[in-house]
C-alpha positions in Angstrom: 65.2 59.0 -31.5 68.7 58.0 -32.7 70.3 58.4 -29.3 67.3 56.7 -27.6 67.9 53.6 -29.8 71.8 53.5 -29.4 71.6 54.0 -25.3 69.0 51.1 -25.5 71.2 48.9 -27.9 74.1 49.6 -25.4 72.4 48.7 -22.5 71.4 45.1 -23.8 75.1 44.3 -24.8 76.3 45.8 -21.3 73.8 44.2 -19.4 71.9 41.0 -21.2 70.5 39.4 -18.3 69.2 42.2 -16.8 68.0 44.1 -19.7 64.7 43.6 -19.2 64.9 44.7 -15.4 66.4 47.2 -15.9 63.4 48.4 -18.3 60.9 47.7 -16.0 62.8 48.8 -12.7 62.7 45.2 -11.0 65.1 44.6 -9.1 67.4 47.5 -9.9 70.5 45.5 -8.0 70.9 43.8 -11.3 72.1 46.9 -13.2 75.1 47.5 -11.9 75.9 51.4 -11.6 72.6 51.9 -11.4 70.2 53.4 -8.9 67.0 53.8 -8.0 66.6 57.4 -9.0 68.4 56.8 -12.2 66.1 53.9 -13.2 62.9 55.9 -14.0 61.2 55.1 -17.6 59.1 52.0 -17.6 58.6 50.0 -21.2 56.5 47.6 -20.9 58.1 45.0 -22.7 60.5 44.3 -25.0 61.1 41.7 -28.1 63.8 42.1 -29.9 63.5 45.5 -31.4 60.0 46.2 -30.2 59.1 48.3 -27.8 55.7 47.6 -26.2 52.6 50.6 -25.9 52.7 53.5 -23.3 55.3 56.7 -22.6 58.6 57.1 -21.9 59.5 60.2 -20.1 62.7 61.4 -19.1 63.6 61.7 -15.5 62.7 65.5 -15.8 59.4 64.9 -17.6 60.6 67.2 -20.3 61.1 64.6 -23.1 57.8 62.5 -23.4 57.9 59.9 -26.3 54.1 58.3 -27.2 55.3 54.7 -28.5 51.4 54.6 -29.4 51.1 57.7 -31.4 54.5 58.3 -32.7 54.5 61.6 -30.4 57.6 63.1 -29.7 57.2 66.2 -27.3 59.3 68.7 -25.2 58.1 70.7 -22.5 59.7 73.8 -20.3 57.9 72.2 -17.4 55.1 74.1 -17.2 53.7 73.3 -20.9 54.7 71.3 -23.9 56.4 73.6 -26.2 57.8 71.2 -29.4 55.8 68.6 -31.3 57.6 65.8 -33.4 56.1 62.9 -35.5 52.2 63.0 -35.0 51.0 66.5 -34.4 48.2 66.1 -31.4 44.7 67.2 -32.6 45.6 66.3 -36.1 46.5 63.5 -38.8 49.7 65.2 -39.9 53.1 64.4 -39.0 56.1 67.1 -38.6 56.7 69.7 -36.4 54.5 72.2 -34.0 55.9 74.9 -32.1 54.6 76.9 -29.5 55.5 80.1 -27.4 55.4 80.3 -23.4 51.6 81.5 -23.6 50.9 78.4 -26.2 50.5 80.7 -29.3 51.8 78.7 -32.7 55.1 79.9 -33.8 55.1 77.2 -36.1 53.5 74.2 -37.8 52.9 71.1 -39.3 49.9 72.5 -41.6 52.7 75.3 -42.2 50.8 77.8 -40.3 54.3 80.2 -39.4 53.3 82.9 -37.3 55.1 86.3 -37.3 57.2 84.8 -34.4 58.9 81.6 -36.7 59.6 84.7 -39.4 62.8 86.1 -39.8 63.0 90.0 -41.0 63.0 89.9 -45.1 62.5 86.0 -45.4 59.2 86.2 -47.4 58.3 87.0 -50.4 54.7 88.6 -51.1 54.3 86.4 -53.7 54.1 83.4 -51.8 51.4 84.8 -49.6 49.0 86.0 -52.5 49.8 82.1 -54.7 47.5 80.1 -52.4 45.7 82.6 -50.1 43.1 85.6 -50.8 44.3 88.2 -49.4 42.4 91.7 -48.2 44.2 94.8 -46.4 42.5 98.2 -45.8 43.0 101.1 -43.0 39.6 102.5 -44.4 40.6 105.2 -46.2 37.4 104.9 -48.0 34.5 102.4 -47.5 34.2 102.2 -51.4 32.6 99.1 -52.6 31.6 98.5 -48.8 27.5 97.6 -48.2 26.4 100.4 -45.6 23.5 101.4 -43.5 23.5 104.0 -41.0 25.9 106.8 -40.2 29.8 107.2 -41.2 32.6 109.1 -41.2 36.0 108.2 -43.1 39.5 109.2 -42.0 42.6 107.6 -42.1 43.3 104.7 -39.4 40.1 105.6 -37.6 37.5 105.6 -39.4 34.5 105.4 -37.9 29.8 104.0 -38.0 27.7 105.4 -35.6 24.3 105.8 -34.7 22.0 108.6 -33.8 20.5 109.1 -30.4 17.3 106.8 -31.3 17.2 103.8 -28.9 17.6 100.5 -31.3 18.9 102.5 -34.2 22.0 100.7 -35.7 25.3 101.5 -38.3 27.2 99.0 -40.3 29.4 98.4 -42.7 29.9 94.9 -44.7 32.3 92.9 -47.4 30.1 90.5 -49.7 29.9 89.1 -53.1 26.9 89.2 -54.7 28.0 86.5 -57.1 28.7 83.9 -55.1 31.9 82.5 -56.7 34.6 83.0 -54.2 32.9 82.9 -50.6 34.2 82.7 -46.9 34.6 79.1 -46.2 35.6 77.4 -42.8 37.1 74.7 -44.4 40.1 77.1 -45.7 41.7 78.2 -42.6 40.0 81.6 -42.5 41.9 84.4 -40.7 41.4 88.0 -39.6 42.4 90.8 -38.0 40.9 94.1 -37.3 42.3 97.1 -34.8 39.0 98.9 -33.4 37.8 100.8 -30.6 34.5 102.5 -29.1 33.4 105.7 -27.7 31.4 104.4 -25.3 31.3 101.5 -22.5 27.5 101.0 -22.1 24.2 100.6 -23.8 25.4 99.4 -26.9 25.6 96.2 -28.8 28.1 95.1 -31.7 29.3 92.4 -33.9 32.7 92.2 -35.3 34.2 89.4 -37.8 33.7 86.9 -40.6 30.6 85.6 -41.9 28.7 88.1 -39.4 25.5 89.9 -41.1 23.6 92.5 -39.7 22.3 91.8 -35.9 24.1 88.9 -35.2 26.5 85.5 -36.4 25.4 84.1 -39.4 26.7 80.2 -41.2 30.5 80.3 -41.3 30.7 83.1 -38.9 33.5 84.0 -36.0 34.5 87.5 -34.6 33.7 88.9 -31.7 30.8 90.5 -29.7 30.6 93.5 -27.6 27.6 93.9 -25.2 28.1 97.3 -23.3 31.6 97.0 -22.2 31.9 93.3 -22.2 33.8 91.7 -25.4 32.8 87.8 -26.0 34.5 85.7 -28.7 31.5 84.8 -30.9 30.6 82.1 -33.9 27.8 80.2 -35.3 27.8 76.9 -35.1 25.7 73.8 -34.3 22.5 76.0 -35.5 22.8 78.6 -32.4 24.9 81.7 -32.0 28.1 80.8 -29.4 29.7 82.6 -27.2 32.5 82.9 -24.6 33.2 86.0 -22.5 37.0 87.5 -22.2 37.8 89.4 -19.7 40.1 92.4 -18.8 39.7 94.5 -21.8 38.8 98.0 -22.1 36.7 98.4 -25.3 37.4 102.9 -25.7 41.1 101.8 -26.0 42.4 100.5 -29.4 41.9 96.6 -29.5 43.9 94.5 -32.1 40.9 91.5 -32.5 41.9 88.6 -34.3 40.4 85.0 -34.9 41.3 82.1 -37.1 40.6 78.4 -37.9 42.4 75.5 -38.0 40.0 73.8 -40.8 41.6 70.7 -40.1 41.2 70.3 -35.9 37.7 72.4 -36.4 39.0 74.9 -33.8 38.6 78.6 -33.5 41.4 80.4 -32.0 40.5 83.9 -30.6 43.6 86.6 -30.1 43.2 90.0 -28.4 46.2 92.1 -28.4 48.4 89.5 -29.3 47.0 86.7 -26.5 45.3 83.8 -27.1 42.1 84.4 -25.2 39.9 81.4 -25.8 40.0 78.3 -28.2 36.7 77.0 -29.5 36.4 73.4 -29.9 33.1 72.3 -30.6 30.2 73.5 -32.7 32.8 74.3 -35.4 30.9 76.6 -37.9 30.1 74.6 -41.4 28.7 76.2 -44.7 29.6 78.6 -46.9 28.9 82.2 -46.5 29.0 85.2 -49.2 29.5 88.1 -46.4 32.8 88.1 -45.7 33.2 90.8 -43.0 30.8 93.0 -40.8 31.1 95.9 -38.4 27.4 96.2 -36.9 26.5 98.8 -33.7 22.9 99.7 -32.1 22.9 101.9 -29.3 20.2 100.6 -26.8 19.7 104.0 -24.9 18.9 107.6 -26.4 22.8 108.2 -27.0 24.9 108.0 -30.2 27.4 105.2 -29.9 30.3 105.2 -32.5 32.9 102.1 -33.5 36.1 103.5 -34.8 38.0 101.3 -37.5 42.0 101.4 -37.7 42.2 98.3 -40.2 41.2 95.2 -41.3 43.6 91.9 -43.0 41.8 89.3 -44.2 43.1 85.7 -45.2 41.6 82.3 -46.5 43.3 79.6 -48.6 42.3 79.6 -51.8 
């Protein structure tokens, strides 16, 4: 913004007549040393040190200032990587940063992914001051609400069902007491690593708020009809969904979903890829299951969901 001002300042000392043609390209014969492929951002007008509404864009279209917003963005000419001054989508100013495939490196609502993290520059006490935090690789499902059939290792557990059409397994994190509860107005955040046995007459729900048999108030996860995986959440009264594609459900899957509490968006991650953003119908309410894995088998064959591990997060 600094050198923008100073090449503006320079320009009405150099040129005083034809400042404001040279700002609005008419007639570029005016500004001497100047051409017409040099002469390419258009400001409206100008009064003294105001600068009327609209963009400014270098002659690249890499540098894009919003003199209405207080935007200040960089692309790499295929997307808009940096964000300065007035995040987009939000009422916060600072800084937004994304990767080539538009996944948040870093934020304004200080959202640093593992990306923006450099080896040994956080301290786990940090994480645990303002967030709840839950880990497991299901060593044991201890303390876990069950039904069905289940077998515990380590890093692959697994809930399955017997060879009854329509019988179901699941296993579920709640409170009973209802004083610290999945909320998506905290930025809720998981992550799970699972896979199944099978590719076909099953059905399955995986992720926050979910309870037995389907999406619940507050939920998001993800849905598995016989080999098909959906991003899933409840919101607007009605279960939602969106398919993704290209995923093979028998091999290990890292599944994750989060919200930004502040745009009311639901970001869904598969592998590490940004697979789908939800932005309407944002789920609302309170909810005091926190996690669900939930299987029926829809044919006479037993269907099994293997669990590597969970992380959990919400603000507290």
């Amino acid at each position: 913004m600094f050198c923008i001002i100073v090449i503006l300042l320079l320009a009405r000392m150099a040129y005083p007549s034809g400042f404001n043609e040279f700002l609005v390209r008419e007639p570029t014969d005016k500004i001497v040393g100047w051409s017409e492929d040099i002469v390419t951002s258009r400001i409206s007008q100008l009064s003294g040190s105001v600068i009327g509404a609209g963009e400014s864009r270098s002659s690249d279209g890499k540098t894009i200032i919003n003199w209405d917003t207080g935007e200040v963005t960089f692309s790499d000419g295929a997307r808009r990587r940096v964000f300065l001054g007035k995040i987009p989508g939000t009422e916060d100013y600072g800084i937004k940063i994304v990767d080539a495939e538009g996944n948040v490196v870093m934020s304004a609502l200080g959202q640093i992914q593992t990306a923006g993290i450099a080896f040994g520059s956080v301290n786990f006490k940090h994480l645990v001051q303002d967030n709840i935090l839950i880990s497991t690789c299901f060593d044991t499902f201890d303390g876990w609400d069950a039904g069905g059939l289940k077998t515990v290792h380590v890093f692959d557990s697994d809930i399955h069902t017997t060879a009854v059409v329509n019988n179901t397994s699941w296993v579920q994190l709640y409170t009973e007491q209802f004083k610290v509860e999945l909320d998506p107005t905290k930025n809720p955040y998981f992550q799970t690593t699972v896979y199944f046995s099978s590719a076909a007459d099953q059905e399955a729900y995986i992720g926050l708020g979910m309870s037995a048999g389907g999406p619940d108030a507050s939920a998001l996860g993800f849905k598995v009809v016989d080999d098909a995986l959906y991003a899933c959440w409840y919101g607007g009264g009605a279960e939602r969904t969106q398919i993704i594609g290209g995923i093979t459900i028998t091999d290990a899957m890292v599944l994750r979903a989060y919200c930004d509490s502040d745009a009311e968006e639901i970001y869904f991650y598969v592998n590490g890829v940004l697979k789908y953003t939800a932005t309407t119908n944002y789920p609302t309410g309170t909810n005091n299951i926190w996690f669900i894995y939930w299987i029926k088998t829809t044919a006479t064959a037993v269907k099994y969901l293997f669990l590597v591990d969970l992380h959990l997060m919400q603000d507290r």
